[in-house]
N, C-alpha and C positions, 0 to 999 in steps of 0.2 A: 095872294095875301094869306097872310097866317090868321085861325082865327085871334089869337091875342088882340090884332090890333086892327082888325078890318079896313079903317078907314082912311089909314096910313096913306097916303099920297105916293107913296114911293115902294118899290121892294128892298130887300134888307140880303146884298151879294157876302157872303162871307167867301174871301178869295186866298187866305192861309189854311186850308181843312185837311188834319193828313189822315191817310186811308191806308192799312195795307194788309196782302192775300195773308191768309193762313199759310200757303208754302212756303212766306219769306219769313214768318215768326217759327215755324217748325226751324227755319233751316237757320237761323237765329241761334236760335236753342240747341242745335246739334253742337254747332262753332262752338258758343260757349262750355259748352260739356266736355267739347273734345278739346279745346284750347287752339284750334287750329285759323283762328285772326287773331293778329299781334295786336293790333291798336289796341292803344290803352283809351282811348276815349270811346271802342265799341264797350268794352268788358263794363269802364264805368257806367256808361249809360244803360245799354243793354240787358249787362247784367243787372242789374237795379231794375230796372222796368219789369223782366223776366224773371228773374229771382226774387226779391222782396214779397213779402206773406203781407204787407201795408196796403190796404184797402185802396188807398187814393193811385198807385201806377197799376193795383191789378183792378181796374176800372178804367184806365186809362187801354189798359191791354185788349181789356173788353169791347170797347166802343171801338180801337183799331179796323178791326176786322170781324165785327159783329155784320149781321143780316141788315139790308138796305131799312127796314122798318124802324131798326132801332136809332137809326139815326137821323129818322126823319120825324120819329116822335123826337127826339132830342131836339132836333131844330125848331119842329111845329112850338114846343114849351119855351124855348127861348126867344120865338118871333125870329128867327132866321126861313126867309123865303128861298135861298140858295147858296149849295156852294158852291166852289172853284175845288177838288178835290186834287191830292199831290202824294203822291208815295211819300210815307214818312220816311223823317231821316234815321238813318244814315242810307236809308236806302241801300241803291245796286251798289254804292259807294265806297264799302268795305269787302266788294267780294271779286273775286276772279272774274276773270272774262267770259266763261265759258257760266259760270253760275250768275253772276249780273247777268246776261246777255237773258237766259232762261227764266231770270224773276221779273225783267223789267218786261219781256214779252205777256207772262201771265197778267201783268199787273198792267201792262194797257189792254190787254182784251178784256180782265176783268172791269175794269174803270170803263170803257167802250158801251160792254154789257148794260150797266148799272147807267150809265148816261142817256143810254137809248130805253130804257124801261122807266127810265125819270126824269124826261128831257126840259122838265119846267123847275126841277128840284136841286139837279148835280150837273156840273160840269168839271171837267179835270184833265189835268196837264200829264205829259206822254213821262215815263224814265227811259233810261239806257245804261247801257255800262258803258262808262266813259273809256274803258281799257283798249279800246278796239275802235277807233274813231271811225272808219270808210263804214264799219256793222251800225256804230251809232246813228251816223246820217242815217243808214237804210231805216232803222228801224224808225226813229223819227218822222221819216217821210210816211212808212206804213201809218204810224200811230194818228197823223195829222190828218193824212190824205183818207186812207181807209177808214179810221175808225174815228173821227172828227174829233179828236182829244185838239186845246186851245193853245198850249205850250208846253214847257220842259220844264222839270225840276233839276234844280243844280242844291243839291246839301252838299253844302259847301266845299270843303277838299276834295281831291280822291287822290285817297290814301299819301296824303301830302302832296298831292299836288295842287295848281290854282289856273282857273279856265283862261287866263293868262298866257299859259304855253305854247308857241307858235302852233306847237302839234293838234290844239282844239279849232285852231281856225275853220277849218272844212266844216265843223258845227257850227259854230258862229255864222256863215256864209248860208249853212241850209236854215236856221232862224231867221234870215233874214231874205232868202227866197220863199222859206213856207208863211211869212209874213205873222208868224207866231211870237211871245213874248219867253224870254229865259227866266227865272226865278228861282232867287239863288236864297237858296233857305238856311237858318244856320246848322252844324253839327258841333261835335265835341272839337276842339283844337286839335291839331297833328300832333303828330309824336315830340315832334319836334317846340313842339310850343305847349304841352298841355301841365305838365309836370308840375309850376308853381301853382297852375290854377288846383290842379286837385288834390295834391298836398293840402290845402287850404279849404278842399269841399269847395270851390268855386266854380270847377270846369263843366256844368252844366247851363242852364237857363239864366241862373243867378246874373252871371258876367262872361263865361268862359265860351258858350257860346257867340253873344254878339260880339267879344275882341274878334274872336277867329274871324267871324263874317264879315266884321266890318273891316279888318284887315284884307278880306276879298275884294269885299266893295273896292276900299282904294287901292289895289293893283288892278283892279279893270277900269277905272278909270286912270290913273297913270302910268298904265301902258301903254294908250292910248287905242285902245280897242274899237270907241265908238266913234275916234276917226279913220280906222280902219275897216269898220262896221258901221255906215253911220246911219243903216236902216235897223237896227238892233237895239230893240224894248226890254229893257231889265226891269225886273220888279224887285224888291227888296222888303222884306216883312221887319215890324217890330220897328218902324220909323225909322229905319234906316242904319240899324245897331248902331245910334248914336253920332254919326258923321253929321247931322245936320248941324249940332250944336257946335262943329267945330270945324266948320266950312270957310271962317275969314282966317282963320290960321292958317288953316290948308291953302290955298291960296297962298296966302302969304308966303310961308316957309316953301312950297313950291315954286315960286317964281322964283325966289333966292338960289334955293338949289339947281334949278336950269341955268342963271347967271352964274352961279360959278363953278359947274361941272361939275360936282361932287361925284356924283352918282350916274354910272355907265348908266343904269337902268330909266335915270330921271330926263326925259326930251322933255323939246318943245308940245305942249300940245295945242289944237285950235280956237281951242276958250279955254279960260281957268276952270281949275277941277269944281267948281261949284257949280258952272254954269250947265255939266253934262246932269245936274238933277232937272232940271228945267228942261231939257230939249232929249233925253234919252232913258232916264229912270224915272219910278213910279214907288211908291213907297205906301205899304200897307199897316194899318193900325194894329198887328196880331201883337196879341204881350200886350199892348199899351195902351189901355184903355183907360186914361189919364188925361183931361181934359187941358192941362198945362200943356202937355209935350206935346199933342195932338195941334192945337191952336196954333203954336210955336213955330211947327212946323211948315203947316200950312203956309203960315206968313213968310217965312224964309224959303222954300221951294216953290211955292204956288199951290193955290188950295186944288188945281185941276191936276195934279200929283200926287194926293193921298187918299187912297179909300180905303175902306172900313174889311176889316177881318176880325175874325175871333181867337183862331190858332185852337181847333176843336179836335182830340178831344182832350188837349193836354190843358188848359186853358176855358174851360166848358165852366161860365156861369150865365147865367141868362141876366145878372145884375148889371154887368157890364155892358150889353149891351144898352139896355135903359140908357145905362149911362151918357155911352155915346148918342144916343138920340136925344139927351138931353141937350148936348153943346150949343150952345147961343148960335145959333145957324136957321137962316130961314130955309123952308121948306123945298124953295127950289136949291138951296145949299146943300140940302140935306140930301136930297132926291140923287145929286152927281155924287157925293160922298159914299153913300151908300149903294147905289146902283148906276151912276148914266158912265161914270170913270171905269168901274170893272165890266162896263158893254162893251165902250170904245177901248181899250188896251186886250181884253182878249177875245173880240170881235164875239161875245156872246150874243144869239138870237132869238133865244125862246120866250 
């Protein structure tokens, strides 16, 4: 218990929290300098976060990769008992294989480190560089088995691609033998899609994010991944970048499209795409600390499929937390909401 609120019944998991070493914001910085990543949604973001003299991203840059202290006075003042910690995005995601491979290594020993010196405080999910799938399993397995990290971050593309691709399978297969959950975070859109968002200043958090993600969201499930996977836990932050609210359409316009072939890519799948929130995906409050869309939610995938995130430290107010523990939810409601859903999905035991 934090002291804010001692007598709290329950503890308070924030399970969106991204984290990352000083070698990948150096090596950040070099990219950018040199111009040597094309995406245009690292330079947007990136460079904004890393370049901008605005108080509010160089504070955000700060808490990234500040010292464990600082982040646990931040939690102790906001009444957060713990997080689920995650290489921010864009992560290993925009880098070579050979530099992914080197950043996501530090970045679970580092994470490993900081778990085992705060094993009531932090927990966090393993990276990889997606480029090199047979290196991915390995190090996966390392990060899970050796160094007791809970699952994998997925920020979303890599480098235009979607964890969809026959070629991710063998990762898919090792989440589902290392009994860990995948977590697919959003990033900027691909090259390929980002352009009217940021023309427009949208291709960030605003929208440009959750299109892209939730454009992931639905190619893994109508791919039909989780009946090709069907011991395979996804989590999905921010409610789901919006798919809840558009679950009887989907549906809908999907069973139409498998009735008339339209689309090589559209099969049959084993239940209608709404039904995979209910029996395969998990959806986290991060961004949406909105008691409308939270409540909404719940009701349309089941309230034992939402729990509570902050999305810290881009996302850092201690108000909204309040907020969320204000929802008309009794105390055993409150208790899986905020703690007993992020034990049972990523098997936390401290």
């Amino acid at each position: 218990m934090t002291p804010t609120d001692e007598h709290r019944p329950y503890l308070r998991i924030a399970t969106e929290e991204a984290w990352a070493p000083t070698e990948m914001i150096d090596l950040y910085r070099r990219h950018l300098s040199e111009g040597t990543i094309a995406d245009i949604g690292f330079h947007s973001l990136m460079g904004y976060f890393l370049g901008s003299a605005h108080p509010q991203p160089r504070a955000v840059v700060e808490r990234l990769h500040a010292a464990a202290e600082r982040r646990l006075a931040d939690m102790d003042s906001a009444g957060i008992d713990h997080q689920v910690m995650a290489l921010t995005a864009p992560g290993t995601q925009v880098l070579d294989a050979e530099e992914g491979a080197r950043i996501a290594r530090i970045a679970n020993d580092r994470l490993s480190e900081l778990c085992r010196a705060h094993p009531t405080r932090f927990s966090a999910l393993a990276a990889v560089s997606y480029e090199d799938v047979d290196a991915a399993v390995a190090e996966l397995r390392r990060a899970v088995r050796e160094l007791g990290l809970k699952g994998l971050i997925l920020n979303d593309h890599i480098r235009g691609s979607h964890i969809d691709d026959p070629r991710f399978a063998p990762l898919l297969a090792a989440l589902e033998e290392l009994d860990v959950p995948l977590y697919l975070h959003p990033n900027t859109p691909p090259d390929r899609m980002i352009e009217p968002y940021r023309e427009a200043g949208l291709d960030g958090a605003v929208h440009g994010f959750g299109a892209s993600a939730g454009l992931h969201l639905l190619r893994i499930i109508t791919s039909g991944i989780f009946d090709r996977h069907p011991r395979l836990r996804l989590v999905v932050g921010h409610l789901g970048e919006g798919l809840p609210f558009w679950l009887h359409r989907i549906d809908h316009m999907h069973a139409k499209q498998v009735a008339s072939g339209r689309y090589e890519r559209i099969k049959p799948l084993r239940q209608p795409p709404s039904e995979y929130f209910r029996t395969s995906i998990w959806l986290t409050t991060s961004g949406m600390p909105w008691a409308p869309a939270i409540l909404f939610t719940r009701d349309v995938i089941g309230a034992d499929r939402v729990m509570y995130a902050m999305d810290y430290p881009y996302q850092f107010d201690a108000a909204e937390v309040q907020a969320q523990d204000a929802l008309p939810l009794s105390d055993t409601e409150k208790a899986d909401f905020f703690e007993n859903i992020a034990r049972r999905v990523f098997r936390l035991e401290f």
